[in-house]
C-alpha positions, 0 to 999 in steps of 0.5 A, a space after each residue: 542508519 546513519 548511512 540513511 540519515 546523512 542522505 535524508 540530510 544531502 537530499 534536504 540541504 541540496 534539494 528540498 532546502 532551497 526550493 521551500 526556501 525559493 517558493 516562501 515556504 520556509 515555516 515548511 522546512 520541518 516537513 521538507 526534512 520529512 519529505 527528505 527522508 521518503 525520497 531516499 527510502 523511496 529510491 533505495 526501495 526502488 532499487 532493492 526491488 528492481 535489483 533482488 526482486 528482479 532476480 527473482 523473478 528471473 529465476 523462478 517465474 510464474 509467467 512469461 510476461 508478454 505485455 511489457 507496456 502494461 508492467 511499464 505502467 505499473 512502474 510508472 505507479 511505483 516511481 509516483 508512490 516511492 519517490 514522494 510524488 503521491 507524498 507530495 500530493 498529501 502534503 497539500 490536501 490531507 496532512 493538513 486536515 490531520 494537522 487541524 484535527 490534532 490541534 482541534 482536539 489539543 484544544 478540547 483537551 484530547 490526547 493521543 492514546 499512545 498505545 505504548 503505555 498498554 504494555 509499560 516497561 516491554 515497549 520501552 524496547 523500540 523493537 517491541 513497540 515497533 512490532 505491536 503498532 506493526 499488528 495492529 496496523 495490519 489489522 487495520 489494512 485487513 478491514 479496509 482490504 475486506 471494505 474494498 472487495 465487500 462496498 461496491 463503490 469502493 471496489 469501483 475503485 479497487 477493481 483498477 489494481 486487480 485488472 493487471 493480468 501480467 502482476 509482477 515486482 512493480 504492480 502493488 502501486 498499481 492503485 486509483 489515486 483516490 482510493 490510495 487517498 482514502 486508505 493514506 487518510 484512515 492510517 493517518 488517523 489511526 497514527 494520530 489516535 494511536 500517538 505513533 511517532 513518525 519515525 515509526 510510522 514511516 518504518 511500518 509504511 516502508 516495511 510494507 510496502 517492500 513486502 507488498 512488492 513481494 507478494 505481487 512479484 512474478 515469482 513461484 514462492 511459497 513459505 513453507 510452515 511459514 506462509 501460515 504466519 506471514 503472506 507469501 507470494 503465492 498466497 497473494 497471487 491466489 487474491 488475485 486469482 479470476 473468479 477466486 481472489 475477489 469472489 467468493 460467492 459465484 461470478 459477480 459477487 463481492 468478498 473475496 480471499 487471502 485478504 491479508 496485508 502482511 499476516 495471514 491471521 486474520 484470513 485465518 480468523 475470519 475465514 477468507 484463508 485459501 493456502 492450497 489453491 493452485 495458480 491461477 490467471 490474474 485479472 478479473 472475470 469481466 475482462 474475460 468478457 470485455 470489459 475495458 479498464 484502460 491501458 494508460 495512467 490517465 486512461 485508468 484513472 478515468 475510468 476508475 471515476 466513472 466506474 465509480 460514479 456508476 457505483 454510487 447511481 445504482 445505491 
């Protein structure tokens, strides 16, 4: 910890330091450290992933990948999402609106809720509180994951991050930027209602989004007694498995299976639990048929736009 926190300092004081300073943003410099901090847990994910993730994927591979230009462009997404680019792009549009939320709500006298404070005494112990706002997190990004698969303008959108048919290591950060939005904007509320603290908040965010990297590595793995408790990269492979991961009632349908962020509970309580399915292509029925969800950055989010205009003209 120290380690980090001397980096987070170096990074502000040599980078983010001078530049708030050279735009006139000086009033910003909290945040800056902030941004800091994302930046250096950012590249040491990059290279825990790309080095022990890698290895992995070396050793016990699931597929032989043999379109690299597709896996170069989810890479391209993950550096945008580790290295703050997209953390940058909330900075000016959604913390903001958080900010003016909270102080609007200060002002009608609300509080945060502060969910500590259900559990006085146990959650004193930061490790305790940190593994409680870590469930009920994942709960939260359970609902949404269902709300992505189940609204068709949703999975207009949604739909980009199951076209890669070659998942590996860097394909979680494969997603249409507005659906990131709208996902990073309901867990800012959530933290904001919950009274998370933002160390805290940052812990949960990395943690799963190195674990979500897992799932969708290119690796034959499987948990043992495990993967009933926490999700594997073979029970995250079967999500996006052709006509298996996101349908669940015949081709064309919505919904789908083995939803879970981090934990297969909740796949387990409502149902959507697929543990012994073999594995299968990747990807998505209508591109069997044709359909085109674009090669490129640029391309895809494109297309993702007018898939989602379609959407919302058929309601």
């Amino acid at each position: 910890m120290q380690a980090f926190d001397q980096a987070q300092q170096w990074v502000f004081e040599h980078l983010f330091q001078p530049l708030v300073q050279a735009l006139g943003l000086a009033s910003q410099s909290p945040e800056a450290f902030e941004g800091a901090g994302w930046l250096v847990a950012g590249v040491a994910q990059l290279l825990f992933i790309a080095l022990v993730f890698g290895a992995l994927e070396r050793w016990r591979p699931v597929e032989a990948v043999t379109d690299r230009a597709a896996v170069r462009v989810d890479a391209l997404y993950t550096l945008i999402h580790r290295l703050g680019l997209f953390r940058l792009g909330l900075f000016f549009t959604l913390d903001p609106l958080v900010d003016a939320l909270a102080a609007q709500g200060r002002l009608l006298g609300w509080q945060p809720w502060h969910l500590d404070a259900l559990w006085p005494g146990i959650t004193d112990r930061g490790w305790v509180s940190f593994l409680l706002y870590l469930v009920v997190f994942d709960a939260v990004g359970y609902g949404l994951h269902r709300a992505q698969h189940a609204w068709r303008w949703w999975w207009a959108l949604h739909a980009l991050h199951h076209s890669q048919r070659q998942m590996g290591k860097w394909s979680d950060s494969r997603n249409h930027l507005l659906d990131d939005l709208i996902v990073a904007a309901v867990f800012a509320l959530v933290a904001l209602v919950l009274g998370t603290e933002p160390a805290q908040f940052m812990g949960i965010v990395l943690l799963t989004q190195l674990l979500e990297s897992l799932q969708h590595a290119n690796v034959r793995l499987r948990f043992g007694p495990l993967e009933r408790w926490l999700v594997s990269p073979h029970f995250h492979r079967v999500h996006h498995a052709i006509g298996l991961g996101h349908e669940s009632r015949g081709p064309g349908s919505l919904g789908g299976h083995n939803l879970g962020v981090l934990f297969p509970w909740w796949d387990r309580l409502f149902g959507t639990a697929v543990f012994d399915a073999a594995l299968q292509p990747t990807g998505i029925r209508d591109q069997l048929q044709g359909r085109d969800y674009g090669a490129g950055f640029w391309v895809q989010q494109r297309l993702g736009m007018q898939r989602l205009w379609q959407a919302l003209k058929v309601r």
